[in-house]
N, C-alpha and C positions, 0 to 999 in steps of 0.2 A: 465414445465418451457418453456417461448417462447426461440427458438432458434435461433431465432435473437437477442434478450439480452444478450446471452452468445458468439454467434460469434465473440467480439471483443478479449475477455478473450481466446478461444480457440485458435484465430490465432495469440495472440503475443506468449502463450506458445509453441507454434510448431515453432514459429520465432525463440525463443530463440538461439538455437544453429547459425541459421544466423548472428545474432544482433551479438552475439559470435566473429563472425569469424572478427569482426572487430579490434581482438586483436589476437595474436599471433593462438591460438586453446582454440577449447571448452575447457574445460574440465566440466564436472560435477562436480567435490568434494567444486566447486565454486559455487554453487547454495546456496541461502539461504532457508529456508522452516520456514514457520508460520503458527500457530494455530492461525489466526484470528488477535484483538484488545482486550486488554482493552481501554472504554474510560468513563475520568473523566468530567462528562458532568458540564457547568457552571449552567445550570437549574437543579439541581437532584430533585427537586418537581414536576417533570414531571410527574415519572415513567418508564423514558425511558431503554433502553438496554442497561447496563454498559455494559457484557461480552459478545465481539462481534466473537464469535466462527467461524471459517473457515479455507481457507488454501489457502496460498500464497506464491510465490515465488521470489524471488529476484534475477538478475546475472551482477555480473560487468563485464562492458565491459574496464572499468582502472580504475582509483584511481580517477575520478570524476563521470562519468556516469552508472548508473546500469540500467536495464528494472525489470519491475515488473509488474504480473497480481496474479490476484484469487480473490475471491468469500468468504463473510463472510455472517453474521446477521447482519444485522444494528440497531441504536437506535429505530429504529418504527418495528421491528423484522420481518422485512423483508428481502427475501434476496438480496445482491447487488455482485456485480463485478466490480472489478477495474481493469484499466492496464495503466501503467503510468512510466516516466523516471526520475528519482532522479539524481540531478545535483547538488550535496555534492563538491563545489571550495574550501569553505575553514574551514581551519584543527585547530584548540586551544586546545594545551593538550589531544591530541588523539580523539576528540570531530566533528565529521565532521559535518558543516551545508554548509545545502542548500533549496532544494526546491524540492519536486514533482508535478511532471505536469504532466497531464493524463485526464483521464474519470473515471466518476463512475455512477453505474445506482441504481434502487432497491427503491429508496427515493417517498413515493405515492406524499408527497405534493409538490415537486420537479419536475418540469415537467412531471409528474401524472409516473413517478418510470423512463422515459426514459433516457439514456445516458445523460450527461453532463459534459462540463471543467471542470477544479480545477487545481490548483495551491496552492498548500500548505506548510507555511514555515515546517523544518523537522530536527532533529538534529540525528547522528548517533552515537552510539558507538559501538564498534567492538573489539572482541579478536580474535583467533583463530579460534574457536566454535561458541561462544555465542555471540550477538549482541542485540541492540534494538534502535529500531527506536522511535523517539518522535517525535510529530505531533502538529500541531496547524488548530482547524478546526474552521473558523471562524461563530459565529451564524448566518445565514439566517434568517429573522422575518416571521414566518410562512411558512417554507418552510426546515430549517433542522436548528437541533440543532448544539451548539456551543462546543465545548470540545479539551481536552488535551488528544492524545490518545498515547498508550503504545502498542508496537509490537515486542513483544521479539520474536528473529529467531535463528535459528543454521542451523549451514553446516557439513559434516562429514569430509571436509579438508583433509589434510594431513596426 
């Protein structure tokens, strides 16, 4: 794996604890941790990668902005990395939306796999424990598929 693909991913995770300090103190039991994506592609006659298997991390830094990196499978079963800030302002019935904004790399037909923006609208729900993130990835015409993805996470909290 080139190691300059993955430096972006490795230095927000060693950030984290920084980004952190912009609120009261780290603590860890605030970390979110995911096994990856589901995503419900709008093409499934593709063949693409519904179950995008990896591991990600999430930390809010207050009750709008969290940091988030890590490393999955993508629809072309490649791997990618993401690192990017979820800016969740507004709240309906426990329901936070907003938007992540970041990079993500791994994509061949996508600037032949190198980093790229995104901006993606994103909705949250959250308990104690268990959370899941829903996503909205808009179709690219020849260059990445379109899909609704599902990123269910837990913390060990309190």
């Amino acid at each position: 794996m080139n190691s300059l693909r993955t430096l972006p991913v490795l230095s927000i995770a060693l950030l984290i604890p920084g980004f952190a300090s912009a609120q009261e103190s780290f603590d860890p039991k605030n970390i979110w941790i995911n096994p990856g994506f589901y995503s419900a592609h709008f093409d499934g006659g593709k063949g693409l990668e519904n179950v995008n298997q990896g591991l990600g991390f999430e930390y809010p830094l207050n009750d709008t902005f969290r940091v988030t990196a890590g490393t999955f499978r993508n629809s072309d079963r490649r791997q990618s990395n993401y690192v990017g800030l979820y800016v969740l302002p507004v709240e309906f019935y426990g329901v936070k939306f907003g938007a992540v904004v970041g990079g993500f790399d791994g994509y061949p037909n996508y600037r032949n796999g190198n980093w790229f923006p995104a901006i993606l609208p994103v909705a949250a729900i959250e308990g104690k424990n268990w959370g899941l993130n829903i996503a909205y990835v808009p179709t690219i015409k020849n260059r990445l598929y379109g899909a609704i993805t599902f990123q269910l996470k837990y913390r060990f909290g309190e």
